[in-house]
C-alpha positions as a printed NumPy array, in Angstrom:
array([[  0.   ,   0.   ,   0.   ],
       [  2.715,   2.402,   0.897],
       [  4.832,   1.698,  -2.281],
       [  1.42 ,   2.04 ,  -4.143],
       [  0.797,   5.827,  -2.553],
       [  4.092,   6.566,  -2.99 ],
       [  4.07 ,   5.618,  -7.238],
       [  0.8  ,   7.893,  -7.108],
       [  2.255,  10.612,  -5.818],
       [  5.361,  10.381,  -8.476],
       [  2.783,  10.632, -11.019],
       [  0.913,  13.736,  -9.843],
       [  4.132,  15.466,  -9.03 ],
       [  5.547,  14.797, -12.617],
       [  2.307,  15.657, -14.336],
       [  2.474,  18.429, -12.889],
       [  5.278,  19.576, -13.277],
       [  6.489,  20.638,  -9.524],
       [  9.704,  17.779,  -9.524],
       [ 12.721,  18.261, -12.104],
       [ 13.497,  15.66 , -14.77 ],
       [ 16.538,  14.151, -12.54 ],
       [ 13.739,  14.036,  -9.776],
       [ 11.473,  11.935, -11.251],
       [ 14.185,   9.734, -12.446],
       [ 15.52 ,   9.25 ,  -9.341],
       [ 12.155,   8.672,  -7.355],
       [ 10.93 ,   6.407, -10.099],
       [ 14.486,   4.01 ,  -9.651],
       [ 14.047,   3.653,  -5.913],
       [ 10.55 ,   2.735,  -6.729],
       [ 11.04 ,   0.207,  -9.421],
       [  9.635,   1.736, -12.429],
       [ 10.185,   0.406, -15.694],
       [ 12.2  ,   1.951, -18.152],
       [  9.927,   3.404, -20.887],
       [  7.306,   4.836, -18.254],
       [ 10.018,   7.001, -16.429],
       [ 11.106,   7.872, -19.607],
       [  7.646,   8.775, -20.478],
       [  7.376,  10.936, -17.203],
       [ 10.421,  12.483, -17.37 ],
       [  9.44 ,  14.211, -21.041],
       [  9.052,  17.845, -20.972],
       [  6.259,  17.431, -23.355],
       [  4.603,  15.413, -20.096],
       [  5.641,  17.081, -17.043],
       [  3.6  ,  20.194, -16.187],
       [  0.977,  18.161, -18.458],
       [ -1.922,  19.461, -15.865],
       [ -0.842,  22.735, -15.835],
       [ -3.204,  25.767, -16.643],
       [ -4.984,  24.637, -19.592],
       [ -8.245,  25.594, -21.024],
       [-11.087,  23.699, -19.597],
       [ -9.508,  23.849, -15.645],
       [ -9.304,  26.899, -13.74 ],
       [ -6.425,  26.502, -11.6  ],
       [ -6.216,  28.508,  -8.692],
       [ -3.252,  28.123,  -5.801],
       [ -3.403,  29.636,  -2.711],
       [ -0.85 ,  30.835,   0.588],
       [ -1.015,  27.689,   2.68 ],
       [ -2.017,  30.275,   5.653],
       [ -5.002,  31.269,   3.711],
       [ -6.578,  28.036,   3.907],
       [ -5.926,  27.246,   7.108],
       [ -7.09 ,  30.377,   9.052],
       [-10.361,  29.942,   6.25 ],
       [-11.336,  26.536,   5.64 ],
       [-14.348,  27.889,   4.384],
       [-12.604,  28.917,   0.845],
       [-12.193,  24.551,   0.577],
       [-15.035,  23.511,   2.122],
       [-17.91 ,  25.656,   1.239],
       [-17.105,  28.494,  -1.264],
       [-14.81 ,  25.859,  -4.147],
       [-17.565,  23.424,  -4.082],
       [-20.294,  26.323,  -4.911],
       [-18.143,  27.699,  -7.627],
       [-17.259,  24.612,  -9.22 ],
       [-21.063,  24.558, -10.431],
       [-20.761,  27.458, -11.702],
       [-17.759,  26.134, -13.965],
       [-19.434,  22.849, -14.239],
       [-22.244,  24.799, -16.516],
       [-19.524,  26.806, -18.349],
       [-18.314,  23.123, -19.263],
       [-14.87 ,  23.668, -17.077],
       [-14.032,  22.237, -13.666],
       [-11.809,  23.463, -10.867],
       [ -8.437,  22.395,  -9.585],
       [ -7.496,  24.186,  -6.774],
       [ -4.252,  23.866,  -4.553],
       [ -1.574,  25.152,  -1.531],
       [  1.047,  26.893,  -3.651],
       [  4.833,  25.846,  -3.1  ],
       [  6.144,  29.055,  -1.477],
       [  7.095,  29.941,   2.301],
       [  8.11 ,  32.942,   3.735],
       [  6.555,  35.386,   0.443],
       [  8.68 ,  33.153,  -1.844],
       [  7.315,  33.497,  -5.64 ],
       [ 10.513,  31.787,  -7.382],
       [  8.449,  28.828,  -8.775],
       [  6.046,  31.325, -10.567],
       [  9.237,  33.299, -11.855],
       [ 10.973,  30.784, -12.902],
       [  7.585,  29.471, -14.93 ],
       [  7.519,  32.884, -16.283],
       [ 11.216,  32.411, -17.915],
       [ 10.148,  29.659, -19.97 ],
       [  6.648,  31.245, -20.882],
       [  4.56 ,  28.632, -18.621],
       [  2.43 ,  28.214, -15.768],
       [  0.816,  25.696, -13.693],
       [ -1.695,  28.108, -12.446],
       [ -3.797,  30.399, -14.143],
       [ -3.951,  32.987, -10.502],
       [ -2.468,  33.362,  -7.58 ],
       [ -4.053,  34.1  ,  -3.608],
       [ -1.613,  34.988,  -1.45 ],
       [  0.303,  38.456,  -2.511],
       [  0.504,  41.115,  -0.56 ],
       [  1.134,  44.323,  -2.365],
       [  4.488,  45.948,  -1.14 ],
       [  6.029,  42.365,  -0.696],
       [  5.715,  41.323,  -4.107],
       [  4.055,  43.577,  -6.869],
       [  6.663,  45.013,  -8.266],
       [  8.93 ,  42.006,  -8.461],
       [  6.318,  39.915, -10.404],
       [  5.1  ,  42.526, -12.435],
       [  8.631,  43.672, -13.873],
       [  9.412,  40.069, -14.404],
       [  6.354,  39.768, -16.546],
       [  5.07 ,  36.793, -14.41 ],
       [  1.891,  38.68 , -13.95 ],
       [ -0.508,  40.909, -16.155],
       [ -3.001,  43.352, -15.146],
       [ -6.606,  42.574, -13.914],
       [ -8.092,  45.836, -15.809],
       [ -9.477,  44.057, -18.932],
       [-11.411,  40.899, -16.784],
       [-12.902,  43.286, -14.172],
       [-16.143,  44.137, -13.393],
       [-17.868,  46.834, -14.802],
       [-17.786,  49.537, -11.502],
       [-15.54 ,  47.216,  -9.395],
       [-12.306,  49.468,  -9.135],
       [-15.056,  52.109,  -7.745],
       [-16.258,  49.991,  -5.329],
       [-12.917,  50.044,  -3.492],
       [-11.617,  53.039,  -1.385],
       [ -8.764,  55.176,  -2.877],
       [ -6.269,  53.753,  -0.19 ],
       [ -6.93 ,  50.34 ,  -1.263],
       [ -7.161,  50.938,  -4.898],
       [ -3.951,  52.821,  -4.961],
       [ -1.737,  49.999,  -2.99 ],
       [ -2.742,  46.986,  -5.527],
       [ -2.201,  49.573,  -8.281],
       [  1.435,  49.771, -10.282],
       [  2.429,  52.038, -13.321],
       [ -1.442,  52.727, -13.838],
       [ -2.165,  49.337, -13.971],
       [ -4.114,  47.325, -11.238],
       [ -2.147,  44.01 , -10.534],
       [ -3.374,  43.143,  -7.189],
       [ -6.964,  42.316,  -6.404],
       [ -7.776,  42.939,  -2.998],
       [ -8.874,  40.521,  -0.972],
       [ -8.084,  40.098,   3.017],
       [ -7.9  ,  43.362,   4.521],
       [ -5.862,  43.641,   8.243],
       [ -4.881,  46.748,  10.069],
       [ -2.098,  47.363,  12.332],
       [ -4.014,  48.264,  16.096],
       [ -3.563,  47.844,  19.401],
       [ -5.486,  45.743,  21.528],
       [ -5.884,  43.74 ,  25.571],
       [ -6.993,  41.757,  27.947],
       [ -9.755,  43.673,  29.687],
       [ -9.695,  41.228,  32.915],
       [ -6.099,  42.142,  33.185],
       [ -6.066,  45.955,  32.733],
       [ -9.113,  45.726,  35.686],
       [ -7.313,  43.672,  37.948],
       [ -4.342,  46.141,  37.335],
       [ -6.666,  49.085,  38.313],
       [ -7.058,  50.654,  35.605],
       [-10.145,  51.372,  33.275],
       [-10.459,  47.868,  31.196],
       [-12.73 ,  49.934,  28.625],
       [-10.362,  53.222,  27.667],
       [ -7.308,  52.398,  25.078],
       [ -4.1  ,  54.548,  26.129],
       [ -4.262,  57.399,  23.932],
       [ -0.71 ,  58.243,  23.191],
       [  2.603,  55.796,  23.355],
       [  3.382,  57.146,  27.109],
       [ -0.093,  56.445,  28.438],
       [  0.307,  52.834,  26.612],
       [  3.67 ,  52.344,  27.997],
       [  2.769,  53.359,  31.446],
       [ -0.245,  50.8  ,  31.242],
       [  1.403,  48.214,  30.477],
       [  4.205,  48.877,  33.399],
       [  1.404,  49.188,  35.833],
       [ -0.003,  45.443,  34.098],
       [  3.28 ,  43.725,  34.819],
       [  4.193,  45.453,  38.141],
       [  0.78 ,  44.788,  39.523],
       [  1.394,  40.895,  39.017],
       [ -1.831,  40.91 ,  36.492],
       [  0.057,  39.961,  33.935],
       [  3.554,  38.168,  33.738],
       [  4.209,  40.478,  30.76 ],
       [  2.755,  44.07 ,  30.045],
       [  3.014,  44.207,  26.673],
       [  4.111,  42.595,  23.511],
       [  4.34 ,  42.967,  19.983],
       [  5.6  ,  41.386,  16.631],
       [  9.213,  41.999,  15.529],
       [  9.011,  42.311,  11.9  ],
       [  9.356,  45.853,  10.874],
       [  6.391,  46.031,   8.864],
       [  4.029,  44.562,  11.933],
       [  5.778,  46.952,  14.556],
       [  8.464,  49.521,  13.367],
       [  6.707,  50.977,  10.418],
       [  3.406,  51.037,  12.026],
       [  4.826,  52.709,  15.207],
       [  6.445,  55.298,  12.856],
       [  2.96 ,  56.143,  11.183],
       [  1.512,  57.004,  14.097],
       [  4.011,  59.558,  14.088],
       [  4.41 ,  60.3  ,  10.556],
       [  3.008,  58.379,   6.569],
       [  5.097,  60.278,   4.458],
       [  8.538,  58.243,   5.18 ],
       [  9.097,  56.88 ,   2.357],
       [ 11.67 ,  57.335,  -0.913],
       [  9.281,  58.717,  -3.303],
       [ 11.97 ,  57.556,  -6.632],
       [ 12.768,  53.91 ,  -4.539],
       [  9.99 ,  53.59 ,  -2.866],
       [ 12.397,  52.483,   0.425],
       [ 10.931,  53.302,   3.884],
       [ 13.598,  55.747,   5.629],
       [ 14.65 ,  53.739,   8.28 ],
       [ 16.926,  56.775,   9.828],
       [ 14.597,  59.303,   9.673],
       [ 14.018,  61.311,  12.708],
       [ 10.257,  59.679,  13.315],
       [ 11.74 ,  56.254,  12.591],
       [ 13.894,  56.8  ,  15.463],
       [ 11.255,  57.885,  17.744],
       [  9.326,  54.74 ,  16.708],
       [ 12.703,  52.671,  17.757],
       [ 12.789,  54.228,  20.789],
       [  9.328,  54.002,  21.637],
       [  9.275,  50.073,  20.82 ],
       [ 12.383,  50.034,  23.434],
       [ 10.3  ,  51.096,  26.016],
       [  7.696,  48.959,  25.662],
       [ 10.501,  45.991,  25.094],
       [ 11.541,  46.412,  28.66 ],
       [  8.168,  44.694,  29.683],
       [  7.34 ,  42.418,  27.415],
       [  8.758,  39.348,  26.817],
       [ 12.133,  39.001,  25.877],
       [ 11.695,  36.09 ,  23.428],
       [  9.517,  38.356,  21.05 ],
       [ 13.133,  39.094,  19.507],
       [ 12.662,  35.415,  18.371],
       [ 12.027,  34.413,  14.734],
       [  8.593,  32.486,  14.112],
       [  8.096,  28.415,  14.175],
       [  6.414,  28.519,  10.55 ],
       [  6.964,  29.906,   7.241],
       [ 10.238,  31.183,   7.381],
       [ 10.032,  32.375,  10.878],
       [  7.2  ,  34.666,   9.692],
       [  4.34 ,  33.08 ,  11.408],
       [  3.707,  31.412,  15.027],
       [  5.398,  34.308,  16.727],
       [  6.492,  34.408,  20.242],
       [  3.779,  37.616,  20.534],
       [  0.933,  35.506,  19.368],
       [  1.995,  32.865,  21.485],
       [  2.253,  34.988,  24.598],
       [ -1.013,  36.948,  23.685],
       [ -2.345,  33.47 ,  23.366],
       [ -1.272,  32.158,  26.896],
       [ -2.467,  35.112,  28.634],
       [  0.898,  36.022,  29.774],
       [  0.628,  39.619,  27.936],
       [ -1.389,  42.04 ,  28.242],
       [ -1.202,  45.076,  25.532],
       [ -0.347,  43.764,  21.943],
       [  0.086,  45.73 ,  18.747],
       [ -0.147,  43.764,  15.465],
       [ -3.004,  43.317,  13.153],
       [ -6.656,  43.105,  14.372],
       [ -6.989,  39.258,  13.333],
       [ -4.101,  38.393,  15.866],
       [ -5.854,  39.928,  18.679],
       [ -9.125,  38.044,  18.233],
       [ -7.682,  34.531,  16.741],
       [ -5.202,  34.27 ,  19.719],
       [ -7.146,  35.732,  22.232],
       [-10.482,  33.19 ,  20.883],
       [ -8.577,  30.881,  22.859],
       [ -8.688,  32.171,  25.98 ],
       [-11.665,  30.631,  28.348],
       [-13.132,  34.051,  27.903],
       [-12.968,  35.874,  24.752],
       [-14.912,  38.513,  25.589],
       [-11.848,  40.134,  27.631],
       [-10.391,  41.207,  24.39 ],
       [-10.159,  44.877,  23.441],
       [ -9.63 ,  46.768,  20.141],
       [ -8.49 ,  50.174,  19.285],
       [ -6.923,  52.419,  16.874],
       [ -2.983,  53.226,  17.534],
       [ -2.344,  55.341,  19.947],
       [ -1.176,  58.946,  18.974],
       [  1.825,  60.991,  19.976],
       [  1.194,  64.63 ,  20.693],
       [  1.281,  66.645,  17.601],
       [  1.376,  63.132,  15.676],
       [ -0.301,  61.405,  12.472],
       [ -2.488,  59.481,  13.93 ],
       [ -1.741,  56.929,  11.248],
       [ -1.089,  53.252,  10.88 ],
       [ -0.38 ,  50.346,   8.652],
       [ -2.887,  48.047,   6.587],
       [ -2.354,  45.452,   3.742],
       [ -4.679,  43.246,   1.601],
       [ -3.284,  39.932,   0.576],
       [ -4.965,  40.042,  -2.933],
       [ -5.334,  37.588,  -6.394],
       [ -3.008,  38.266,  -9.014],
       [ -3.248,  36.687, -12.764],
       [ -0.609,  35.062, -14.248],
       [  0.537,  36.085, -17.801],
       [  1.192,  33.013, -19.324],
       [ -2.2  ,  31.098, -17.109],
       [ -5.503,  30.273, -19.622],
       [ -8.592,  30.971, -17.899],
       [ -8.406,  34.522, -17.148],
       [-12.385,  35.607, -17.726],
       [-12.846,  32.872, -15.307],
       [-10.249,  33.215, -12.906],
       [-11.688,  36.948, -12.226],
       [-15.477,  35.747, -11.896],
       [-13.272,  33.318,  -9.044],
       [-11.906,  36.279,  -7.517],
       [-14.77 ,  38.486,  -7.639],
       [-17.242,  35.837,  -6.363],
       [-14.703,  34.993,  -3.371],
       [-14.507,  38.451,  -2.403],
       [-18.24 ,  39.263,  -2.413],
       [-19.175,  35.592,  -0.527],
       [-21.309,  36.676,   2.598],
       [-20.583,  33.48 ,   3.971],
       [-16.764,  33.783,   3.64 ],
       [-17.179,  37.157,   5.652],
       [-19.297,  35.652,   8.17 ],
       [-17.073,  32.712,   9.041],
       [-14.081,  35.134,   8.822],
       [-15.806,  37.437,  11.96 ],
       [-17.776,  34.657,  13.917],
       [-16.247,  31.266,  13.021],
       [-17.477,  28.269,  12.949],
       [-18.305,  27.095,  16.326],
       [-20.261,  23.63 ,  14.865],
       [-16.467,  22.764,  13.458],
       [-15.032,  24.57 ,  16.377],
       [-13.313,  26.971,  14.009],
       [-11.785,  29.959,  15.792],
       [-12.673,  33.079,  13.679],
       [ -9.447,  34.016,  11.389],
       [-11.173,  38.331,  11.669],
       [ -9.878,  39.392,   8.529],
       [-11.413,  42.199,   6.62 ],
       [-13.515,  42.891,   3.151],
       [-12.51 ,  45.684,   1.152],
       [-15.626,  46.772,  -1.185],
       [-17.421,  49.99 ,   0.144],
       [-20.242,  48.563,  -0.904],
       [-20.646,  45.667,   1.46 ],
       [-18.918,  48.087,   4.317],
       [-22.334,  49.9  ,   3.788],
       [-24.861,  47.155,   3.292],
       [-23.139,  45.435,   6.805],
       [-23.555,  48.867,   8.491],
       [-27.081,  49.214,   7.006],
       [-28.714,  45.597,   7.661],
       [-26.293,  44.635,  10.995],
       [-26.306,  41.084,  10.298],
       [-26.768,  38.895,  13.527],
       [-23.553,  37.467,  12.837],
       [-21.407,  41.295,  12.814],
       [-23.861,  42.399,  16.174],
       [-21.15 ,  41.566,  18.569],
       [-17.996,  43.05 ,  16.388],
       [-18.987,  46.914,  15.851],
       [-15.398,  47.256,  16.394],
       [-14.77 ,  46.631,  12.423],
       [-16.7  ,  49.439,  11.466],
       [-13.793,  51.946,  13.734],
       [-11.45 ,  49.54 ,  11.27 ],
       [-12.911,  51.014,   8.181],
       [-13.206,  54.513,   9.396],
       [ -9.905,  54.779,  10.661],
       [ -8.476,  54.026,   7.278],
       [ -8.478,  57.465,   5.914],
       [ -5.783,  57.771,   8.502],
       [ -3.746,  54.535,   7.467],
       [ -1.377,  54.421,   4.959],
       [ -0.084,  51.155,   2.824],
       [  4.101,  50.48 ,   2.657],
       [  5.472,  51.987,  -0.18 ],
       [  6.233,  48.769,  -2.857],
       [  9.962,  48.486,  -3.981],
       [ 11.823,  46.679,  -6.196],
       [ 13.063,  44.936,  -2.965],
       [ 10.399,  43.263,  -2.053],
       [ 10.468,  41.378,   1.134],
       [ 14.163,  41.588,   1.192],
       [ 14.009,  45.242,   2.679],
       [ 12.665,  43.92 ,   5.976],
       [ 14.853,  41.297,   5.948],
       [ 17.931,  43.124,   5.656],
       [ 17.187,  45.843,   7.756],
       [ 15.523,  43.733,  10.999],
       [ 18.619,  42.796,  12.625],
       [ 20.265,  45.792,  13.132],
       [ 17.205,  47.543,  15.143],
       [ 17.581,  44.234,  16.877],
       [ 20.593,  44.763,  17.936],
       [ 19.156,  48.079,  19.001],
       [ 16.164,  46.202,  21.394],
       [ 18.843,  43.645,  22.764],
       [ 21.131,  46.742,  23.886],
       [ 24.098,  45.208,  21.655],
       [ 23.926,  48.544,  19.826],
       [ 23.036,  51.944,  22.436],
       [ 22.025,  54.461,  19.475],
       [ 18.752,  53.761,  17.26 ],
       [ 19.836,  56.369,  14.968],
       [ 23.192,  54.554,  14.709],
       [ 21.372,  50.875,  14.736],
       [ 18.604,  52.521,  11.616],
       [ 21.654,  54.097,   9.982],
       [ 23.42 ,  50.93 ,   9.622],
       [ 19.892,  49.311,   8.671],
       [ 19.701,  51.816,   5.934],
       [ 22.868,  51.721,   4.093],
       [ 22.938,  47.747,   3.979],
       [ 19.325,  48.444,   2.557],
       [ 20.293,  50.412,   0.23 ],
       [ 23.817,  48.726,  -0.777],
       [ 21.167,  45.786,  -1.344],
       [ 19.115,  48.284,  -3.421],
       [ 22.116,  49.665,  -5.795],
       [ 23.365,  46.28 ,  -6.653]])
């Protein structure tokens, strides 16, 4: 039986074309193939034979996206597939082979003018847009669109999946950098559990007063990538902080800096592991903050609303969490961060006409949204709280209050507030930026280094030397 599962999967992997030549060779020795059949397999003309064709919509997807929404595999792909079924097509629909924002399988299908999928869910905007765009691996949405969709969307969000006039990333799960708590904890600290600190020293002293107060073994935590912490922080202070010719984020500037400093502060009570890389996906997800925010063992947490209510939906009461808008430094912005991971369409895909009714369908699913705020308790889903984007369903949920949304009036101060957020600038660097310029604020948090403006300096010019190459 083994052996047999093990010849099967040989066979999908070559047909489709995710193992090299020498691969299935190889595999198909140690398995006792004959001769003609691997060298049938191993033909180019074979391999990738179930790739995007006409007649199958092929859609792959982030591996996180289906497991913080099993409702896109369970409920939404069945539904559509009818809908292909009387267009005469079916659906194949898969986890996509990348990790940490990888896309080097769909460039490298680019280079030789192929692709196994016809679109992609899983790109955020100012990770990867640019890169994938220049290369040619993807094409513009504007000729498959719906008549009155780009209208639909507010400016903010319509500008960040938008490149060189062109709109390349369809919007699709919206999150927001905010801060949030544990309302039993702020109480038993003293303090009011229903007020959010309004500036960065009310927050900070808050969170002291948690951890001092024994209410909480940790005051405070957050997420150490720059674009969940450092950049937010700085928005607060300031949007415009950005290269406009690059599109780089000024990591020395003077409100950078202050950000640095302020995430300092609030380093001294949190806990010290949050320097940490990740368990999953390249260190980028399962955090030591979510995990700590999870345990109950902090009590203030900045990262994206969906963090605050997945983590905290494990707590034996759930109803202790709190949600609110950045806090704001005298004289400040007032802004924050927010992405959408989005759809993009692959140039060299088939089913494009089809692969936007997918997307457009998806994104308009009331049951998607529903599952996304209140779960699925029957499955004993914890809700994954991530975001629509269309104005249009913002104001038909404000208008009819679904039973469903009753209890989460908090999304609503999401929307509003995003007038006042601000997307990362995209850059040619991609994720890279972040990755490059992470360890030396580190170094910063840790106390190896005793100057942020030295430690954002350094994380600047090796940013740059990265960029000039």
């Amino acid at each position: 039986m083994a052996e047999n599962t093990e010849v099967r999967e040989l066979w999908r992997d070559a047909l489709t074309g995710k193992i090299s030549r020498r691969d299935v060779m190889r595999r198909g020795l140690a398995l006792g193939l004959s001769a003609p059949v691997l060298a049938a397999l191993a033909q180019e003309t074979v391999r990738g034979a179930l790739a995007a064709t006409e007649g199958t919509l092929s859609v792959t997807y982030y591996q996180w996206i289906v497991q913080n929404h099993p409702t896109l595999e369970r409920d939404f792909n069945p539904e559509f597939t009818k809908t292909l079924e009387a267009q005469g097509m079916k659906l194949n629909a898969e986890v996509a082979p990348v990790e940490g924002f990888g896309f080097e399988r769909f460039l490298a299908e680019a280079q030789k003018q192929d692709s196994t999928w016809d679109f992609y869910l899983g790109v955020t905007p100012f990770l990867e847009m640019i890169q994938l765009a220049d290369s040619g691996t993807i094409e513009p949405w504007d000729e498959y669109l719906p008549a009155g969709l780009l209208d639909d969307l507010p400016t903010s969000i319509k500008d960040e999946g938008t490149y060189k006039d062109k709109f390349y990333v369809w919007p699709f799960l919206l999150d927001v950098i905010v801060q949030g708590w544990n309302a039993e904890q702020v109480a038993k600290a003293g303090l009011d559990p229903e007020v959010a600190p309004k500036n960065w020293d009310e927050f900070i002293a808050n969170a002291t007063k948690v951890k001092e107060s024994g209410a909480a073994r940790f005051g405070a935590t957050f997420d150490r990538h720059p674009w969940r912490s450092l950049i937010p922080i700085t928005h607060s202070i300031k949007t415009d902080v950005y290269d406009p010719t690059t599109g780089i984020f000024l990591w020395n500037s003077d409100e950078a800096v202050q950000a640095l400093e302020i995430m300092k502060r609030i380093f001294e009570v949190a806990n010290p592991d949050l320097v940490n890389p990740g368990n999953t996906d390249g260190g980028v997800n399962d955090t030591p903050d979510e995990r700590a925010f999870a345990a109950q063992g902090a009590c203030y947490y900045v990262k994206y609303q969906n963090a605050h209510l997945r983590f905290g939906g494990t707590w034996p009461d759930p109803s202790q969490i709190r949600i609110s808008a950045l806090p704001v430094q005298d004289g400040g912005a007032g802004g924050t961060v927010f992405w959408d991971t989005g759809a993009v369409l692959f140039t060299y895909g088939k089913n494009k006409p089809q692969a936007a009714e997918y997307v457009n369908a998806l994104t308009h699913n009331d049951l998607f949204w529903q599952r996304s705020i209140s779960g699925n308790p029957a499955e004993g889903e914890v809700a994954p709280v991530q975001l629509w984007t269309y104005k249009s369903l913002w104001e038909g949920y404000r208008t009819s209050n679904p039973e469903w949304l009753q209890n989460s009036q908090w999304v609503f101060s999401i929307y509003d507030g995003l007038d006042k957020a601000k997307a990362i600038a995209p850059s040619k660097l991609a994720f890279s930026q972040f990755t490059i310029g992470l360890p030396f604020y580190l170094a910063y948090l840790q106390g190896e280094e005793s100057d942020p403006k030295a430690a954002l300096t350094k994380a600047y010019d090796a940013v740059m030397a990265e960029y000039n190459k």
